[in-house]
N, C-alpha and C positions, 0 to 999 in steps of 0.2 A: 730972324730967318723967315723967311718967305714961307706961309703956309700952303699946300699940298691940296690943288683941286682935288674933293672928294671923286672924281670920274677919273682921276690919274692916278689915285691908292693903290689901287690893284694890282697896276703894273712897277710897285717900290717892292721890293725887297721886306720880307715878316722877321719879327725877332725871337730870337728863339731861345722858349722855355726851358731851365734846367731841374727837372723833377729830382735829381738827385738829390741839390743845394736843397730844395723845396721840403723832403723829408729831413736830414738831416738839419735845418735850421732851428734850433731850441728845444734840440732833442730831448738834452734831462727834465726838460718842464714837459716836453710831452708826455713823455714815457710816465712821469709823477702822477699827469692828471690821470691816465689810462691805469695806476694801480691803484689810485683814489677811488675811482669810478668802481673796478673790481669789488673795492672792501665794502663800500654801500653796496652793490649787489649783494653779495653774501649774507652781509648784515641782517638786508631787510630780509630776506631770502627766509634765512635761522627765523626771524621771529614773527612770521606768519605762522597765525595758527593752525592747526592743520583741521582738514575739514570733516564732521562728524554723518556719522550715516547710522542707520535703525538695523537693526538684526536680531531674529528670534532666536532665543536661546535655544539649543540640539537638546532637549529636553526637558522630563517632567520635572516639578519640583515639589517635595511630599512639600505640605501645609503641617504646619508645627504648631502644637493645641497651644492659646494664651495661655495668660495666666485670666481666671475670673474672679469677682468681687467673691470675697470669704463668705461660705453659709449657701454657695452652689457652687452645681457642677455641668459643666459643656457636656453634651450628649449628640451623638451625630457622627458619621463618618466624614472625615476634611477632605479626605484624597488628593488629589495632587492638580496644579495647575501648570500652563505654559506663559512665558514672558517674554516679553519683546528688549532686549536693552538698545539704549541711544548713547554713545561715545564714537570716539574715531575707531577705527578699524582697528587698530593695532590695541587698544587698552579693551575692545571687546575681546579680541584672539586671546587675551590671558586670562580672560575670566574662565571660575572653574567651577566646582557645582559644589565645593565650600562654600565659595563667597557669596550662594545666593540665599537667601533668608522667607520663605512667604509666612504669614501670619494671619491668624485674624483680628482684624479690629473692633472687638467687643464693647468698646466708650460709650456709643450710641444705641447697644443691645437695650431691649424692652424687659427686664429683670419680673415683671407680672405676665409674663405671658408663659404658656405651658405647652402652646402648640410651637409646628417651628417655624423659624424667620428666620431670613435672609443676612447672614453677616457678610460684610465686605471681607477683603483679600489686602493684605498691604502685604510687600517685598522689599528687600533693600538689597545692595549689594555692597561688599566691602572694598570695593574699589571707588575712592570717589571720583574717577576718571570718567567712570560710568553711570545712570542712572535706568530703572524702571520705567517705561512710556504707557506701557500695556500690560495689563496680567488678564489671563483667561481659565476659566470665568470668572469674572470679576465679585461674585460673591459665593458663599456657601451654606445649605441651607439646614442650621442645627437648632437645639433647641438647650434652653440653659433653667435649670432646674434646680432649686432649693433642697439643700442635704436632707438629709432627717432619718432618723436608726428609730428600730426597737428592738426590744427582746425576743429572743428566741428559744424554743428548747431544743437540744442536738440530739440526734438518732444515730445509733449506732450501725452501719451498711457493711456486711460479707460482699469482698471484691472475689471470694472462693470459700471451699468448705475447706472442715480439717482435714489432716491423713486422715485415709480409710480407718475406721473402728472407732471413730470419735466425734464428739459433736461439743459444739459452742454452749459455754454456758453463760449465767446473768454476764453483763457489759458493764461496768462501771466507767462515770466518766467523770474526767473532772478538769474545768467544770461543765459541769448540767447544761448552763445555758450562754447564752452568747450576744453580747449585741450586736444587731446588723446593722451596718450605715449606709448611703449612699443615694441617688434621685430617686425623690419621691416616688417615680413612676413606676422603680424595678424594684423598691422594699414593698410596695403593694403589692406584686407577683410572688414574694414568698408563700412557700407551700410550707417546708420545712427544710431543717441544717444538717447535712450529713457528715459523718465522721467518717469517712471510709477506711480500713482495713483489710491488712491482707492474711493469712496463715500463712506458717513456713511450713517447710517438709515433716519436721520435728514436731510429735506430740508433747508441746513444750504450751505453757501459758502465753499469750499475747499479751508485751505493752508495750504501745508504741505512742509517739509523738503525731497530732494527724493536725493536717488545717481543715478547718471546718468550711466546709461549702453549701452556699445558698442555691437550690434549687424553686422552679417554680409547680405547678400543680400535675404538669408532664415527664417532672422527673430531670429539666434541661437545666445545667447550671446556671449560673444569672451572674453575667459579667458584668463588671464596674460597683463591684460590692465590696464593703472590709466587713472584718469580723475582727472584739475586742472582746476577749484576748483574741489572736493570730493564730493560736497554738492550741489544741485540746489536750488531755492526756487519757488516754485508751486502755482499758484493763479487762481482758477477757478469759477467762479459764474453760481448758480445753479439760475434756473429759471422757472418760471412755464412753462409747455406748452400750455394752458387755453388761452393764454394772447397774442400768437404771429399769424402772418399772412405771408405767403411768397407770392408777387407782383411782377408783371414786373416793369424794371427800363423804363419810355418815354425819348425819348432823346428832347430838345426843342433848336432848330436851329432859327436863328437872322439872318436878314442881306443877301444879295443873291453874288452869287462869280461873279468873271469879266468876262464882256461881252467873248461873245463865248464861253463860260466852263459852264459845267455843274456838280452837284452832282452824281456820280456812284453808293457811296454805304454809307452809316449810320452803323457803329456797335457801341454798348456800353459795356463797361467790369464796373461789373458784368451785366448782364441781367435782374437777379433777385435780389432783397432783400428780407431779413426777417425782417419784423418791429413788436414794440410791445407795444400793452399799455392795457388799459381796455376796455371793450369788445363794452364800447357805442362808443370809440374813431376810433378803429379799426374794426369795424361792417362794416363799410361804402368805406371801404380803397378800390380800387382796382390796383391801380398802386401810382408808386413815379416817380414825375420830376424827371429832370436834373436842375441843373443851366445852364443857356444862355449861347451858342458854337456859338458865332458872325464869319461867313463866307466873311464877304464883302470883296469884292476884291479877296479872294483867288484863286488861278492859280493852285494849288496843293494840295496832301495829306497831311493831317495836323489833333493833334490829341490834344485834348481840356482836361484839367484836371477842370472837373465842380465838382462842390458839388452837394447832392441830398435835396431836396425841399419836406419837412415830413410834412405829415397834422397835426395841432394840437391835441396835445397830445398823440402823439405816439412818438418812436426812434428807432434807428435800433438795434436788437438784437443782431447783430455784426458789429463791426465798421469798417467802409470801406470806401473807396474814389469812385469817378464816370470818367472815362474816355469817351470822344465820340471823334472816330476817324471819319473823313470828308475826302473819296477819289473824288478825284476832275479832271475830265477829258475834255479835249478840246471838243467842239461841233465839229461834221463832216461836211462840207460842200461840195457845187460848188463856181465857180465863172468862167463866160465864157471869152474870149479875142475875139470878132468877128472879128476883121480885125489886125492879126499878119503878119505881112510882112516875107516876105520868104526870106532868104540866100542861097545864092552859097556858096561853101565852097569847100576845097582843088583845086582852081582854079592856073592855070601853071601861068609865068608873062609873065603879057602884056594881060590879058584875062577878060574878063568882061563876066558873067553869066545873065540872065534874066529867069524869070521864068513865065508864064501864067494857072492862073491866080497870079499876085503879091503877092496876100495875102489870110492867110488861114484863117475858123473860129475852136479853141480852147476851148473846158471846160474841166479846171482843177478841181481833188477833191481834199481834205484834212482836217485839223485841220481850225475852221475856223478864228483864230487868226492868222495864218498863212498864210489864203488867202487875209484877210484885207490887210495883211501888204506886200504883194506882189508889184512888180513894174512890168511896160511892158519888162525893161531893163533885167529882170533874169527871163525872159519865150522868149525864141529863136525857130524859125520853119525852119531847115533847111534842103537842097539838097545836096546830094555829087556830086563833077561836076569831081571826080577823072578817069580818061582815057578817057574824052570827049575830043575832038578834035573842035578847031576855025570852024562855018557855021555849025556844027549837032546839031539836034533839036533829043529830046530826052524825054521819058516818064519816068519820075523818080517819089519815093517814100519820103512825106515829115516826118523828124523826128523831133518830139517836145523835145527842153532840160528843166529840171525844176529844183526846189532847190531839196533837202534830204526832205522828207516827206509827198511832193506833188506827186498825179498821174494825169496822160493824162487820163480822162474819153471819148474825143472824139477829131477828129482832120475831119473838110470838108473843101477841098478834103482831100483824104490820097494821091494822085500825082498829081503831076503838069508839063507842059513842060516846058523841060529845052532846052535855046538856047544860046550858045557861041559864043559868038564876040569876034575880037580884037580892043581894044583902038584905 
C-alpha cells in the first residue's frame, strides 16, 4: 500500500479509541495487582513506629529515702522533684503517679564527710514504653551520718496534776535508764529522756506503759531517735495532801572529838522532810531525828550515813536516807618556852660565841595538838655571828626557828649581846 504524504494525514479519517475494551481488558489481573498493592500499604502502614515526643509530668514526685550502707543514717529533707518523660503520646497518657519511682543515688556518697552534699536524683518508671529524659533538680542536698547511742537516765514528766486534794508521790521506773541511738549529731543534743504521764480523774495510783522521749537542752523533742527498750514502765502513787507535814531534819551527835579539836560545823542532807500519817499522829510532829553520828576520837571531817527517827505513826512521804557531815578542826593555842637558850651561828673555826643575856623568853601559837606534842629540841633562838671578828661585842637580833604550822607570837628580848672568843 502506497504510503500517505505526511501533508495529506490530516485530511484521512482518525481511528477511534475504545476506553471501554481498554478498562475492561485483564480486568482480574488488574483488579489483583490493585488489592496487592492495598495490603503492602497497610502492611507497611501497621509497622511504622509510631513517633515519640518529651512531656512533663502534671506533677510533683515525693523522693523516697535509699536504702544506706549499715552503721548510718540519711539526714536531710528529699522533698519532691518534677520529671520530664519521653515515649509516644499514647504510652505517656497512661502513666500514672504509681508508676513513677525518684530516689537517691547514694553509691558515689562521701561516707567521711559530716557536713552536706549534694546527692543525685535517679527515677524510673514502670512502664518501659517510657523513660526519664529530665528530673528537677537534679540533686539533693543531705547529709549521711554514722549511728551511734548512749545511755541515758529517764525523768519522770507531769503532763497534769492530781484531782484536787492530792499530790504525786516518789516515781518509780522501770527501767531507769534507756539507750538512745541515732546521728551522731542529734545524740549530742540530748539533754535528757522523758517519760511523760498523765492523771486520771480518779484518786487512784498511776501505772502506765510510756515511750520514752529524747529531748534537747530546750525542752524540744529530737526526731530520728530510738530508744532500747521502746517501752518504760511508770509507777506513781497518788496521795492525799490532808495527811502530809514538811519538818526539819535535828542532827543528834554522840561522843566528843580528841582532845584539842574541836566541831566547826554540823550540816545534814536533806534538811527537811515530808512525813505523813493521820492528822492526830502528825498534829504534834515538829522536827525528825537523826540516828546517832558517834564523834569520839575524831581528828577530822567525817560524814555519817544515819537513818531518821519518825514518831509513831507517821513515814516519810518520800523515801530518803540522812546524812550528817562532822567538820572537825584543831583547837588554837599558846604555849610559852621561858628560858630557850640562844645560839651563835655561822661562827669562823676556832671561834666560840656567847650571848647576854644566854637565854630568851618565847610564846609560840598554833594548833594545839601540835603544841602538846612540841619538844625544846625543834624550837631554836638563834644570832648570826657572820662577819664578827674574835674580842667585838656586838648588838645583834634574836631569830626564833619552829616546825610548819607554828608561829613566834612573841620573843623577850628581841637582841642580845653578842661576844667572840677564840677557843
Amino acid at each position: 500500500m502506497a504510503r500517505v504524504p505526511a501533508s495529506a494525514r490530516s485530511f484521512l479519517p482518525r481511528r477511534r479509541i475504545d476506553l471501554r475494551r481498554a478498562f475492561l481488558s485483564d480486568f482480574p489481573l488488574k483488579a489483583v495487582a490493585v488489592v496487592i498493592a492495598l495490603v503492602f500499604w497497610v502492611v507497611i502502614s501497621l509497622n511504622q513506629a509510631p513517633a515519640e515526643v518529651s512531656r512533663a509530668y502534671g506533677g510533683c514526685i515525693p523522693v523516697e529515702r535509699p536504702e544506706v550502707p549499715a552503721g548510718y543514717v540519711l539526714e536531710g529533707s528529699l522533698g519532691d522533684v518534677s520529671i520530664t518523660l519521653r515515649g509516644t503520646d499514647a504510652a505517656i497518657t497512661n502513666v500514672v503517679a504509681a508508676d513513677l519511682h525518684a530516689t537517691l543515688d547514694v553509691s558515689g556518697a562521701d561516707l567521711h564527710r559530716t557536713d552536706p552534699q549534694d546527692v543525685p536524683v535517679s527515677a524510673t518508671v514502670a512502664n518501659p514504653a517510657v523513660r526519664v529524659s529530665d528530673i528537677s533538680p537534679a540533686t539533693v542536698s543531705v547529709r549521711i551520718e554514722p549511728i551511734t547511742s548512749r545511755p541515758v537516765a529517764v525523768q519522770v514528766r507531769f503532763a497534769n496534776d492530781p484531782p484536787s486534794g492530792n499530790q504525786p508521790g516518789d516515781p518509780a521506773l522501770n527501767p531507769s535508764e534507756v539507750r538512745v541511738s541515732g546521728a551522731a549529731s542529734h545524740v549530742a543534743r540530748i539533754a535528757t529522756v522523758y517519760a511523760t504521764v498523765r492523771f486520771g480523774d480518779a484518786a487512784t495510783d498511776l501505772v502506765s506503759s510510756v515511750q520514752p522521749v529524747a529531748v534537747d537542752a530546750a525542752g524540744s523533742p529530737i526526731d530520728g531517735l530510738t530508744t532500747d527498750p521502746a517501752i518504760v514502765q511508770v509507777s506513781v502513787p497518788v496521795l492525799p495532801t490532808a495527811t502530809t507535814r514538811t519538818v526539819p531534819v535535828v542532827w543528834n551527835i554522840r561522843g566528843a572529838v580528841a582532845a584539842g579539836y574541836q566541831i566547826t560545823r554540823i550540816t545534814i542532807d536533806p534538811p527537811a522532810v515530808t512525813v505523813r500519817g493521820e492528822p492526830a499522829a502528825i498534829g504534834s510532829v515538829d522536827h525528825v531525828d537523826t540516828g546517832p553520828a558517834d564523834v569520839s576520837g575524831l581528828t577530822g571531817d567525817k560524814s555519817f550515813n544515819v537513818g531518821l527517827i519518825l514518831p509513831e505513826g507517821t513515814s516519810l512521804f518520800r523515801t530518803t536516807g540522812s546524812t550528817v557531815t562532822v567538820s572537825v578542826a584543831p583547837l588554837v593555842g599558846t604555849r610559852p618556852f621561858p628560858l630557850l637558850a640562844v645560839q651563835a651561828i655561822n661562827l669562823a673555826s676556832g671561834q666560840v660565841g656567847e650571848t647576854d643575856p644566854p637565854t630568851v623568853g618565847v610564846v609560840l601559837a598554833g594548833p594545839v595538838p601540835a603544841l602538846s606534842s612540841l619538844t625544846v629540841a625543834q624550837v631554836q633562838a638563834v644570832v648570826d655571828a657572820t662577819g664578827h671578828q674574835p674580842g667585838s661585842v656586838s648588838t645583834v637580833d634574836v631569830s626564833v626557828r619552829v616546825p610548819a604550822g607554828i608561829t613566834v607570837q612573841s620573843v623577850q628580848p628581841t637582841r642580845v649581846t653578842l661576844t667572840i672568843r677564840t677557843r
